[in-house]
LOTI-130921 format. One record per residue: x, y, z of N, C-alpha, C in turn. Coordinates in steps of 0.05 Angstrom, whole numbers, padded with zeros to 5 digits, always signed. Layout:
# LOTI-130921
XYZXYZXYZ ...
This chain:
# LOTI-130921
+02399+01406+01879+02424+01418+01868+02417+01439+01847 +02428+01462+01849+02423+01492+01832+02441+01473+01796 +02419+01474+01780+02440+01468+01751+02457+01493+01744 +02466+01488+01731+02489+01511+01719+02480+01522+01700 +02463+01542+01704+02435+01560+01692+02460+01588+01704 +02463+01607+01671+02471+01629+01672+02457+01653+01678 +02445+01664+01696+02424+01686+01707+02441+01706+01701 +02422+01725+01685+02425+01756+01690+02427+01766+01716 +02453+01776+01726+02448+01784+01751+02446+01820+01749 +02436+01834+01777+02436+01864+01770+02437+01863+01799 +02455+01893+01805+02464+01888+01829+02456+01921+01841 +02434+01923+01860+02435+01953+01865+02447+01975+01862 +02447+01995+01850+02463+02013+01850+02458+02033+01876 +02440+02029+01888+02434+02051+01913+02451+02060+01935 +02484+02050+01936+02497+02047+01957+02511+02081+01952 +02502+02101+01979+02511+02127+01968+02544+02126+01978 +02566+02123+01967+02595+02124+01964+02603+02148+01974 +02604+02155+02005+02609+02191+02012+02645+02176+02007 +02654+02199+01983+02690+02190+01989+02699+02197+02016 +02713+02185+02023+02729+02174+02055+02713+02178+02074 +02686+02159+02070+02670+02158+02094+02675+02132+02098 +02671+02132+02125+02661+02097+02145+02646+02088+02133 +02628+02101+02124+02598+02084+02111+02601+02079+02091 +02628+02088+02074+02625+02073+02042+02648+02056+02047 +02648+02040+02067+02678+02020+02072+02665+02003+02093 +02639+02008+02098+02628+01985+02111+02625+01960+02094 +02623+01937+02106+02612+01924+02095+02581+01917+02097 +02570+01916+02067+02544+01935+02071+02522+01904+02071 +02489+01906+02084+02478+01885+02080+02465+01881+02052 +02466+01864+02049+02455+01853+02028+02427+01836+02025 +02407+01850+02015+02383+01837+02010+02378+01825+01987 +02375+01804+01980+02366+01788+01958+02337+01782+01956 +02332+01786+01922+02311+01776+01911+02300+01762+01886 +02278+01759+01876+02284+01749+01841+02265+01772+01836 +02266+01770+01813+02237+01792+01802+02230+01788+01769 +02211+01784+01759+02203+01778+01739+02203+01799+01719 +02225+01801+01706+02228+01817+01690+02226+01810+01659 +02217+01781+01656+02214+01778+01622+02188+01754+01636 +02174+01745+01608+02160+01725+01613+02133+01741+01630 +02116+01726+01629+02077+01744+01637+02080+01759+01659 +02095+01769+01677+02087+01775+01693+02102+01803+01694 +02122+01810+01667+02140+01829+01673+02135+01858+01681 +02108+01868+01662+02098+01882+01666+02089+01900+01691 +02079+01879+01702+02083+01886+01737+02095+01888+01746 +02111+01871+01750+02135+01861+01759+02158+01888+01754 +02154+01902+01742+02181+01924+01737+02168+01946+01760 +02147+01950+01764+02144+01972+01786+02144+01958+01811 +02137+01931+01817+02151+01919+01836+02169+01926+01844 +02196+01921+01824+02226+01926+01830+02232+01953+01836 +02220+01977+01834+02219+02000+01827+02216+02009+01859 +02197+01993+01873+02190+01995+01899+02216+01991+01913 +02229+01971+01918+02253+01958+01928+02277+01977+01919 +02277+01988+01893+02301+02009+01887+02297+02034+01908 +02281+02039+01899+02271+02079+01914+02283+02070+01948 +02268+02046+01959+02279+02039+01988+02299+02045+01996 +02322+02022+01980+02344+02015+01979+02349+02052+01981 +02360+02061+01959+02369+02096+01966+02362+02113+01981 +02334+02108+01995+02327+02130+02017+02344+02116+02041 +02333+02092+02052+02353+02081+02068+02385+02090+02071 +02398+02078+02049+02428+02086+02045+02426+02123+02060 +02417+02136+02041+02403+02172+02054+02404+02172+02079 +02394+02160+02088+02382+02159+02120+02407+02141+02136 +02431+02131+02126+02448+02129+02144+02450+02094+02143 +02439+02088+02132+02436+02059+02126+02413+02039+02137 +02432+02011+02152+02417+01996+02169+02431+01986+02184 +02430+01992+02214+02439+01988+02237+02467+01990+02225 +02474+02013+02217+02491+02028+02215+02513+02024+02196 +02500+02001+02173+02517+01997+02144+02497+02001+02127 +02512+02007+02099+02498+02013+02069+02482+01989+02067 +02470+01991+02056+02444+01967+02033+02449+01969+02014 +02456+01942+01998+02458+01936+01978+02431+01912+01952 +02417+01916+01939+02392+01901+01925+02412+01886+01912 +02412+01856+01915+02413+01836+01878+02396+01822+01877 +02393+01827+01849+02359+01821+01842+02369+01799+01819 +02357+01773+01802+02361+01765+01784+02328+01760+01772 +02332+01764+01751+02306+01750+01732+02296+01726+01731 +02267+01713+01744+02266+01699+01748+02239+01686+01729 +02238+01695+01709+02225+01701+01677+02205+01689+01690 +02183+01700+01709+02159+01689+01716+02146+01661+01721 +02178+01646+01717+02177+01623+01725+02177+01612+01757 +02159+01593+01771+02168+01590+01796+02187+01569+01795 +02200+01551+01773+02214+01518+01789+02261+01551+01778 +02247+01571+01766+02273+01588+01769+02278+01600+01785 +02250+01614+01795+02251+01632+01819+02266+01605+01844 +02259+01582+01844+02270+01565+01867+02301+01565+01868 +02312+01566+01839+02340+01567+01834+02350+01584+01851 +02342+01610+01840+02346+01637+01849+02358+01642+01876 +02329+01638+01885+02332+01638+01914+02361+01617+01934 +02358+01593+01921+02374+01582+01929+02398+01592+01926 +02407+01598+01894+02431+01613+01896+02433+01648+01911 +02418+01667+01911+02421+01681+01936+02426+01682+01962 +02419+01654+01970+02412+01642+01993+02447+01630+02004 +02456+01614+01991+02474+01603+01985+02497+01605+01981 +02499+01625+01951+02522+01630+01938+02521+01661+01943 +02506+01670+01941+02519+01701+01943+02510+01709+01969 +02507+01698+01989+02506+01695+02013+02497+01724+02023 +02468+01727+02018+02453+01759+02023+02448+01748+02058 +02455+01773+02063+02435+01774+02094+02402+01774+02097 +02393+01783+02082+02358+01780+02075+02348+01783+02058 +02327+01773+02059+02317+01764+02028+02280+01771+02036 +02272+01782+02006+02246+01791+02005+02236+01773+01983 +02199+01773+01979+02195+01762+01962+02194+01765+01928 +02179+01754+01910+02175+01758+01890+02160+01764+01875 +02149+01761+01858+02124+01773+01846+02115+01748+01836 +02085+01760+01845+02062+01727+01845+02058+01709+01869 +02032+01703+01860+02035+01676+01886+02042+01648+01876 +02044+01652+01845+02057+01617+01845+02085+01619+01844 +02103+01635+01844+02129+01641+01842+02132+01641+01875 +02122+01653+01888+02125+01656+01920+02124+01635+01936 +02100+01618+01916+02095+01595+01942+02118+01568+01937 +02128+01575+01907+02156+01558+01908+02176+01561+01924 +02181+01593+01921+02207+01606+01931+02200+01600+01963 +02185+01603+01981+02175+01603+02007+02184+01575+02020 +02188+01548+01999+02200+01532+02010+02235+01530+02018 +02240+01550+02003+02271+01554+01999+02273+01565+02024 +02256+01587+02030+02265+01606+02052+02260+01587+02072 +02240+01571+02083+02234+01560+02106+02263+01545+02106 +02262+01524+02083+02288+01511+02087+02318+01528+02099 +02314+01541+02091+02339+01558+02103+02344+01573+02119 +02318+01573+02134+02312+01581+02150+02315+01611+02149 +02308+01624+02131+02314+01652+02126+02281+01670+02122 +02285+01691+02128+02253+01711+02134+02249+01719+02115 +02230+01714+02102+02212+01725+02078+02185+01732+02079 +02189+01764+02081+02165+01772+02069+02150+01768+02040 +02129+01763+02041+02119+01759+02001+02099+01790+02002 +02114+01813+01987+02096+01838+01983+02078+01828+01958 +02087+01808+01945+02065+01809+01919+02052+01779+01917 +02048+01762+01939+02026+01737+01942+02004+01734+01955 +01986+01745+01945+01962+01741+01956+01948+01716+01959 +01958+01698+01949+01942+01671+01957+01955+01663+01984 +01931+01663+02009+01940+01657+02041+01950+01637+02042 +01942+01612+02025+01940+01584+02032+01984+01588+02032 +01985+01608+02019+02019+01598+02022+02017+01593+02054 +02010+01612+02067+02017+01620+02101+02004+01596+02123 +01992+01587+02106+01980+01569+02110+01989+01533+02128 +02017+01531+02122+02026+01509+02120+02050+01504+02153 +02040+01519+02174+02049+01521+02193+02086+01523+02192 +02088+01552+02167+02121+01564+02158+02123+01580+02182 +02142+01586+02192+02158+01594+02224+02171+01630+02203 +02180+01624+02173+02199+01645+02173+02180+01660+02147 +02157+01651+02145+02144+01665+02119+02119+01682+02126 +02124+01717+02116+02102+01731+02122+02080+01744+02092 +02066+01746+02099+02049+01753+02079+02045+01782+02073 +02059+01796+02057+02052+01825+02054+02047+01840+02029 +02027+01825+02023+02003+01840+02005+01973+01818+02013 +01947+01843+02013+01924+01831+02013+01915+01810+02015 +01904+01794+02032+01887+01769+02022+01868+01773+01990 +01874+01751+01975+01857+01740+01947+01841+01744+01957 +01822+01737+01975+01798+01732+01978+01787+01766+01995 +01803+01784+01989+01781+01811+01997+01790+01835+01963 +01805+01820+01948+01813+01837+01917+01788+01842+01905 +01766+01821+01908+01731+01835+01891+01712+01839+01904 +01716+01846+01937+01702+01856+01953+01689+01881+01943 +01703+01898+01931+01692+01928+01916+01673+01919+01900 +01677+01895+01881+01667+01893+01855+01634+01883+01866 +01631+01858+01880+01610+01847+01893+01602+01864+01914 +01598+01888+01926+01592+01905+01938+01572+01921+01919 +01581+01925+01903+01565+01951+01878+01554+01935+01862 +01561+01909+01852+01538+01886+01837+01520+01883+01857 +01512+01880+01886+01490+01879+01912+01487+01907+01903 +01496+01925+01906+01477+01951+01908+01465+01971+01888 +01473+01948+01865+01459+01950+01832+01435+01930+01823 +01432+01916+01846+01413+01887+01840+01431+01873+01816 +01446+01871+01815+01455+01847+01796+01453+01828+01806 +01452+01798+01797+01446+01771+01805+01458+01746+01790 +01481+01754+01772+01494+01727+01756+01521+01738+01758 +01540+01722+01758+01572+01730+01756+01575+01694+01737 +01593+01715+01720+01612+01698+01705+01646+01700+01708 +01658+01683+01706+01695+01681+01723+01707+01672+01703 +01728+01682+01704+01758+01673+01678+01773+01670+01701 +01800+01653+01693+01823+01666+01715+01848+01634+01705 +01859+01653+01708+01882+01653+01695+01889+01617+01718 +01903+01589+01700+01905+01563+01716+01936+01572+01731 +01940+01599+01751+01953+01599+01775+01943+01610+01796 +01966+01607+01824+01953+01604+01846+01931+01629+01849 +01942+01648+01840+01924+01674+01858+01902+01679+01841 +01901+01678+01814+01875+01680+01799+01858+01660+01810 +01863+01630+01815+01844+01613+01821+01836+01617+01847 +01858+01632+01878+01850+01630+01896+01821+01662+01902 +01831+01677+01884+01816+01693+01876+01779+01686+01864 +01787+01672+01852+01762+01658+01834+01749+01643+01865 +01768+01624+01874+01753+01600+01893+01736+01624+01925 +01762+01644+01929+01738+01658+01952+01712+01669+01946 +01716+01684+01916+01688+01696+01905+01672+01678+01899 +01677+01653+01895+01647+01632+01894+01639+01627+01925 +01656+01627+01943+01647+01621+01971+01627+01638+01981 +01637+01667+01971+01620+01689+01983+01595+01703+01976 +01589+01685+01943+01579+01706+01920+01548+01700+01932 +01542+01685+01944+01519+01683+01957+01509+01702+01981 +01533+01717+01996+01529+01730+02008+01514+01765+01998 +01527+01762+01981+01515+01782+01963+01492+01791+01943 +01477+01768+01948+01453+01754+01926+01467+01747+01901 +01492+01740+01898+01497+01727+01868+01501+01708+01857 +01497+01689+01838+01500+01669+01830+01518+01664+01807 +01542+01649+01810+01557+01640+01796+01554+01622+01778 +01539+01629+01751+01535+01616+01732+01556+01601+01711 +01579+01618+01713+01607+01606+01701+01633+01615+01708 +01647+01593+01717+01674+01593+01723+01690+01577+01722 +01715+01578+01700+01729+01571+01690+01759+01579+01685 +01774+01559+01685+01804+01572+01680+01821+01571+01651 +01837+01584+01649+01853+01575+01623+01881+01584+01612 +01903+01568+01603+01930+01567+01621+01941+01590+01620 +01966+01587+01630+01984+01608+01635+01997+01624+01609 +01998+01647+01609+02012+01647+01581+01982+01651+01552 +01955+01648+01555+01945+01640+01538+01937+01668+01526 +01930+01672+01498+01920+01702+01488+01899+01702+01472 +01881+01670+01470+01863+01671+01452+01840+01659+01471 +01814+01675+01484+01798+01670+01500+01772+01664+01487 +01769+01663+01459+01744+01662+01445+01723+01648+01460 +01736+01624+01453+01717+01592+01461+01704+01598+01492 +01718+01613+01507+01704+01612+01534+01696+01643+01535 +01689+01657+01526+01681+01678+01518+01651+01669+01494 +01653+01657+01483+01629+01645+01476+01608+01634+01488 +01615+01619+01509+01596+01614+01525+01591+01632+01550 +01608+01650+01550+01596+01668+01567+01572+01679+01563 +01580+01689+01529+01557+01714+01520+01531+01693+01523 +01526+01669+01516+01511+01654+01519+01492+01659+01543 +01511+01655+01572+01499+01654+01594+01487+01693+01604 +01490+01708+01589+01488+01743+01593+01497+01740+01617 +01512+01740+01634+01522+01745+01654+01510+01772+01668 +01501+01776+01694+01501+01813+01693+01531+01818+01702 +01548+01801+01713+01575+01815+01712+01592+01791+01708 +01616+01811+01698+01639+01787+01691+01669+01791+01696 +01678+01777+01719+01707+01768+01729+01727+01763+01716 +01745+01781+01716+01774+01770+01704+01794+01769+01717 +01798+01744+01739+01817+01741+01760+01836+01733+01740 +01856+01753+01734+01877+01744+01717+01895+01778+01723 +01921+01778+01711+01942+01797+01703+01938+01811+01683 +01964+01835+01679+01954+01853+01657+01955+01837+01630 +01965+01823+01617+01960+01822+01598+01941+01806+01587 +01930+01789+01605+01912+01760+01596+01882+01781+01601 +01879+01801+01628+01854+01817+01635+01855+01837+01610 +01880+01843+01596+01881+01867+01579+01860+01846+01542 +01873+01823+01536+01856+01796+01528+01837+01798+01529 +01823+01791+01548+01798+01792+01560+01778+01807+01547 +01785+01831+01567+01767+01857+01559+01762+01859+01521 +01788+01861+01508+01785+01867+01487+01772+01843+01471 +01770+01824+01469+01757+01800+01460+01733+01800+01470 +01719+01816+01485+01694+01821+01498+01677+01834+01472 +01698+01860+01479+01691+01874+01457+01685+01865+01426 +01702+01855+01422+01711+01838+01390+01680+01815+01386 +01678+01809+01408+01650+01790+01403+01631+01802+01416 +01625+01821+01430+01594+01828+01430+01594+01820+01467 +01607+01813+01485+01603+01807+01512+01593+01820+01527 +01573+01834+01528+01555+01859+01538+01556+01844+01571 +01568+01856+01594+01558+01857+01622+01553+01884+01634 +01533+01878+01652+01533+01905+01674+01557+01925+01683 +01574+01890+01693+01608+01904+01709+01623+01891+01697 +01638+01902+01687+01670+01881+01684+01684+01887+01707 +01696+01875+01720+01720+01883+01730+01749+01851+01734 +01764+01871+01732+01795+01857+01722+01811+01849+01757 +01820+01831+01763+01834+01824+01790+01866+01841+01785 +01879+01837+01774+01903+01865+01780+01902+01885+01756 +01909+01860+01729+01910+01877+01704+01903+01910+01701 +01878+01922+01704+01860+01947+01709+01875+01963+01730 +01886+01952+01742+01902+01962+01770+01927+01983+01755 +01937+01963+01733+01964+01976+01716+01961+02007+01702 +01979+02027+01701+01975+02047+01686+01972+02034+01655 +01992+02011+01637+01985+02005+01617+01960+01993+01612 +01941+01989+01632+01915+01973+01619+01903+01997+01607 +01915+02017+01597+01900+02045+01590+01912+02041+01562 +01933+02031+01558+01939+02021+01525+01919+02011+01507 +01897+01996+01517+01867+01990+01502+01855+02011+01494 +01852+02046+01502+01846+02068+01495+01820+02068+01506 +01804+02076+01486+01771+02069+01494+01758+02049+01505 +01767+02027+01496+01754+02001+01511+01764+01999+01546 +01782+02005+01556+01784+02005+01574+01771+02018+01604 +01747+02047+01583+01735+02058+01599+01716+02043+01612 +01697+02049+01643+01676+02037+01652+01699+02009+01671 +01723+01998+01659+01730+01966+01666+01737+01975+01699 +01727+01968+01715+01735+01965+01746+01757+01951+01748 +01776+01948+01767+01799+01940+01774+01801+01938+01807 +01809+01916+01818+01819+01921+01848+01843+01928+01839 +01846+01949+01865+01871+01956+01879+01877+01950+01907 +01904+01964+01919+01910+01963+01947+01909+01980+01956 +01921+01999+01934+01931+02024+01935+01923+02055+01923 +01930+02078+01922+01932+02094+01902+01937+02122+01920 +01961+02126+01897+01968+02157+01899+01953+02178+01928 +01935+02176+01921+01914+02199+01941+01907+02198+01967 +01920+02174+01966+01910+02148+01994+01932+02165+02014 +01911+02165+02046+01919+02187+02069+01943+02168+02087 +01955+02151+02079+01973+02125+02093+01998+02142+02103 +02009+02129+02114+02027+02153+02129+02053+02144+02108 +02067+02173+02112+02089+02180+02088+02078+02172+02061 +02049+02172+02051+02045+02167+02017+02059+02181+01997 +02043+02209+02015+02046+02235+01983+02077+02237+01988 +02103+02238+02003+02127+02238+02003+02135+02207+01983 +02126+02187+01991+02128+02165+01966+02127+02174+01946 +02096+02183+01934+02092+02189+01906+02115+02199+01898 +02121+02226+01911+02136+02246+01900+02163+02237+01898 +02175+02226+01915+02207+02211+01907+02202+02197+01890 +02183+02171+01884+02181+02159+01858+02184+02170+01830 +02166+02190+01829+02169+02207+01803+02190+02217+01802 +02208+02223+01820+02226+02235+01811+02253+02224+01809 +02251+02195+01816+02267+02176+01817+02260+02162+01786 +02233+02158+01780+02229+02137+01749+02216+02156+01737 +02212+02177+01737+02192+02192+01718+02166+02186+01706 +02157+02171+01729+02123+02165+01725+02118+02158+01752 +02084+02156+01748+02068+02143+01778+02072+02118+01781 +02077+02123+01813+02082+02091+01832+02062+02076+01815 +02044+02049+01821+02029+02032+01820+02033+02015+01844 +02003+01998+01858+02004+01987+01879+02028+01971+01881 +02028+01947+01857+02061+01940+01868+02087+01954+01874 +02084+01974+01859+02111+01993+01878+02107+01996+01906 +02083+02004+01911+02075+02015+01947+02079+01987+01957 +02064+01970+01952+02069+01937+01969+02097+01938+01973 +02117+01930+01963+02142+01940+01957+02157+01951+01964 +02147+01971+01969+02169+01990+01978+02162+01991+02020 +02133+01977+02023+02124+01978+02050+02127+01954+02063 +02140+01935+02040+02149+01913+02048+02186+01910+02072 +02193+01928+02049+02216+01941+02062+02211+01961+02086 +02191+01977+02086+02194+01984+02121+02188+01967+02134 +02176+01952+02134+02168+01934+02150+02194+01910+02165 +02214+01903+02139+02231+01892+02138+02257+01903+02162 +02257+01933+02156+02279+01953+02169+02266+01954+02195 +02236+01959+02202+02231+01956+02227+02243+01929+02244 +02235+01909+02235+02239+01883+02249+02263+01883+02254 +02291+01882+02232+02317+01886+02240+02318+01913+02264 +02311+01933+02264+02323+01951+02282+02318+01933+02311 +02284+01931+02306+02276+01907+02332+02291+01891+02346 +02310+01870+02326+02321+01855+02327+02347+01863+02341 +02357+01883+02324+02381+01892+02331+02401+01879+02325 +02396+01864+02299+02410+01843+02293+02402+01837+02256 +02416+01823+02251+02400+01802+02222+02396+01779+02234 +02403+01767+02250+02391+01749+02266+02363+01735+02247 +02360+01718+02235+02336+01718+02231+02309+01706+02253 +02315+01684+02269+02291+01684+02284+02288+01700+02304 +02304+01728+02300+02295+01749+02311+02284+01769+02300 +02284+01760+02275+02277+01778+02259+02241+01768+02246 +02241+01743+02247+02217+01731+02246+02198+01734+02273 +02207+01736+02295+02191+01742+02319+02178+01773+02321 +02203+01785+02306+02195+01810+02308+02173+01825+02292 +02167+01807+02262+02147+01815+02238+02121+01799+02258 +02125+01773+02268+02100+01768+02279+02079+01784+02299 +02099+01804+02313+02088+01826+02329+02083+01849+02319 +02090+01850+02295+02098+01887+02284+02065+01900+02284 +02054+01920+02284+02027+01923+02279+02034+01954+02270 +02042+01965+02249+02048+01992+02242+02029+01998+02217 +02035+02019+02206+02029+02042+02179+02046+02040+02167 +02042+02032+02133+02059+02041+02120+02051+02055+02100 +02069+02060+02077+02046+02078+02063+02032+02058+02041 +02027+02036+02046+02017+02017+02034+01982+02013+02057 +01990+02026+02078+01967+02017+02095+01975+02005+02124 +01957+01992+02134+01964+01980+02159+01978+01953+02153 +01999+01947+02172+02010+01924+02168+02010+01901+02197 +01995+01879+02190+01987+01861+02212+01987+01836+02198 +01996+01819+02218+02002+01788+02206+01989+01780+02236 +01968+01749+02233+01953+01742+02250+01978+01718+02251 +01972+01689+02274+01997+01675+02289+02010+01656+02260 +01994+01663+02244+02003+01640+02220+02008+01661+02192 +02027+01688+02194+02034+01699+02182+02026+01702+02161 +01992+01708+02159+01972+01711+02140+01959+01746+02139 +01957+01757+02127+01960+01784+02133+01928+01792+02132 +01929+01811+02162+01897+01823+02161+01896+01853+02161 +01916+01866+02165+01920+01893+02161+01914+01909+02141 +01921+01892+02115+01909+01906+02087+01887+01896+02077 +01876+01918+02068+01850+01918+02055+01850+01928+02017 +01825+01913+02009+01826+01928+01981+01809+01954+01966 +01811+01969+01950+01796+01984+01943+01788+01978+01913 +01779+01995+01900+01768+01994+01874+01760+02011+01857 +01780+02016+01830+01779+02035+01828+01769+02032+01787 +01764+02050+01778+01749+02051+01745+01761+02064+01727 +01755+02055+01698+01774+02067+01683+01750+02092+01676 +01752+02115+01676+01729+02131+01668+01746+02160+01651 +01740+02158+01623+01752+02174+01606+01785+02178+01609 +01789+02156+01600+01819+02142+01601+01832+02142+01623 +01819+02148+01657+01835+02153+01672+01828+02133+01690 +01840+02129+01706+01844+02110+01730+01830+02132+01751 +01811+02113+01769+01787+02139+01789+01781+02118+01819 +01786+02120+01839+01780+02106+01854+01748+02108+01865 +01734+02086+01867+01706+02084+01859+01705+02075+01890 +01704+02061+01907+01704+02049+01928+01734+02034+01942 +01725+02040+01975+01704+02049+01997+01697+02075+01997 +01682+02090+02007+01678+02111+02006+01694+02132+02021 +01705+02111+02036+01726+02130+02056+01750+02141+02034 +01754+02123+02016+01779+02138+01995+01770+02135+01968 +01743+02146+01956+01738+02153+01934+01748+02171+01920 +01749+02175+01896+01764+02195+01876+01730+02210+01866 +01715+02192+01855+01690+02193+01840+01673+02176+01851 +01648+02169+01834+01633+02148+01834+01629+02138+01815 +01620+02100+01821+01626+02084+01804+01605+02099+01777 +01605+02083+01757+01587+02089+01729+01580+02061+01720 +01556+02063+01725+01535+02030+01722+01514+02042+01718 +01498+02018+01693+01510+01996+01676+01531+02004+01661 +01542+01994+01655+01574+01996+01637+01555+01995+01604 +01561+02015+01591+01532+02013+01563+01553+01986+01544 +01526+01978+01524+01535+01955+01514+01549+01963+01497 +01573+01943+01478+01596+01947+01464+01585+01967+01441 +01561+01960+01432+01552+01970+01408+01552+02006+01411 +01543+02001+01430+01535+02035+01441+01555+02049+01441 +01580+02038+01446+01610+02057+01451+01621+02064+01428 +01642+02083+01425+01653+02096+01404+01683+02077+01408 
């Protein structure tokens, strides 16, 4: 039973109103979602939403969906997953949306994902990378952002082709930092590396000393921060603050963010996975970029592109469908195999996604630089990362 919890609600504004048209007297579909707009994850979480807005209005532009307006309601689901369950339920329920997308995070998703199965309603997750959600033989749940386990593929690629040989791990006690942490110990052998320390520590936390102490202990030649922007933004700077000299740092999304550039100097040299970026040859990108900026007055970020490719993906399947229908609409994501400007989009029979891949990109004189694969480099990486003392 939903308690009688007062949610901020916000209700798309994207519906274009031509006066005395058919299309502004349709009755229009309605997509529901939550999005974390207060509480750890907001940060992200707002160019998330940012993704889902720009949609919403080009669509409407373009004449709608199957031939009515689109309408977004979104409520705040303060980075909580047992609210995000509310949420959903009450979208699901009470304000009776025709489809529903996911949320931001994978421990918020893998709550909400029970709602949807239960209701038998189609959910894509553009921002859960932990598979094990997909995992659980769900009929109506797709995965659309990256597998966890290929986000430090970049990072352990260039530690092998630097001879480095020790990794040290932080990561944040939720799902995707840990599922993050748990593939890179599986693989770190593949690479010649050895995982000397790995450890978690909770949600919400801003004081990393104590496990930052025993890092410097172990010299790590590189060191993992499977965590978000603000706990990786933590991190880094508490590195600094005590003397944590490694080869590589690199950050699991945090570094990904335009604000992880708020650290100033310290932030230079820090590697970051990505999915995404600006430059990237994906079909319709540079037309993304450019409506974004001119829609929020700054640059996308990968969760906008996840996001916003979550929704083509979404519009394909309905046209497919030819319906909202949902287990027609779920049959139809299980077959889809397209481009978006997020990348390729493929879900294998247990709606676990193999289409996207990650890149990796550096902070190098305050800028964000894509460092690897080589197929969509900006620059090249800069290793060893010089010790704290050495920097200005």
């Amino acid at each position: 039973m939903i308690k009688h919890i007062r949610f901020p609600l916000f209700v798309g504004a994207a519906l274009l109103m031509f006066a005395g048209s058919a299309f502004a007297e349709t009755k229009p579909i309605l997509i529901g979602t939550s999005v974390s707009l207060s509480g750890n994850y907001a940060a992200s979480a707002k160019y998330a939403l940012e993704g889902y807005q720009l949609f919403v209005d080009q669509i409407n532009q373009r004449g709608g969906l199957l031939g009515r307006p689109v309408r977004l309601i979104y409520y705040d689901d303060r980075s909580d997953a047992n609210t995000g369950v509310q949420l959903y339920e009450k979208l699901i329920t009470a304000d009776k949306v025709d489809l529903i997308v996911g949320p931001y995070s994978s421990g918020v998703t893998s709550a909400v994902s029970t709602v949807a199965e239960k209701q038998k309603m189609t959910m894509i997750g553009p921002e859960a990378a932990d598979a094990k959600i997909y995992m659980r033989g769900y009929k109506y749940n797709f995965q659309g952002q990256t597998q966890a386990g290929r986000y430090m593929i970049g990072a352990l690629s260039l530690a092998k082709a630097n001879g480095y040989k020790t990794v040290a791990m932080l990561a944040e006690d939720t799902a995707f930092p840990k599922a993050v942490s748990s593939e890179v110990a599986k693989i770190a052998g593949e690479y010649g590396l050895t995982i000397v320390f790995n450890q978690t520590y909770p949600k919400g936390a801003s004081d990393f000393s104590a496990l930052l102490t025993k890092v410097k202990q172990l010299n790590p030649d590189v060191l993992l921060a499977n965590s978000y922007l603000p706990d990786g933004q933590g991190i880094i700077r508490q590195c600094r603050e005590q003397g944590v000299d490694a080869k590589l740092y690199a950050v699991a999304v945090g570094a990904a963010e335009p604000e992880f550039g708020n650290l100033g100097a310290t932030a230079n040299y820090i590697f970051g996975a990505t999915q995404w970026a600006a430059n990237m040859k994906t079909k319709g990108n540079t037309a993304f970029v450019k409506a974004y900026k001119e829609k929020f007055g700054r640059n996308p970020d990968y969760h906008s592109a996840a996001n916003f490719a979550s929704l083509q993906v979404l519009e394909a399947a309905v046209i497919a469908a030819g319906s909202i229908d949902q287990d027609k609409i779920a049959a139809a994501i299980s077959r889809i195999d397209m481009d978006t400007v997020y990348g390729h989009f493929k879900v294998d029979a247990r709606g676990v996604q193999v289409g996207y891949a990650s890149s990796l990109l550096q902070w190098q004189g305050n800028k964000q630089v894509v460092v690897w694969p080589e197929a969509v480099m900006e620059g090249k990486p800069i290793l060893p990362t010089p010790p704290w003392s050495e920097r200005k």
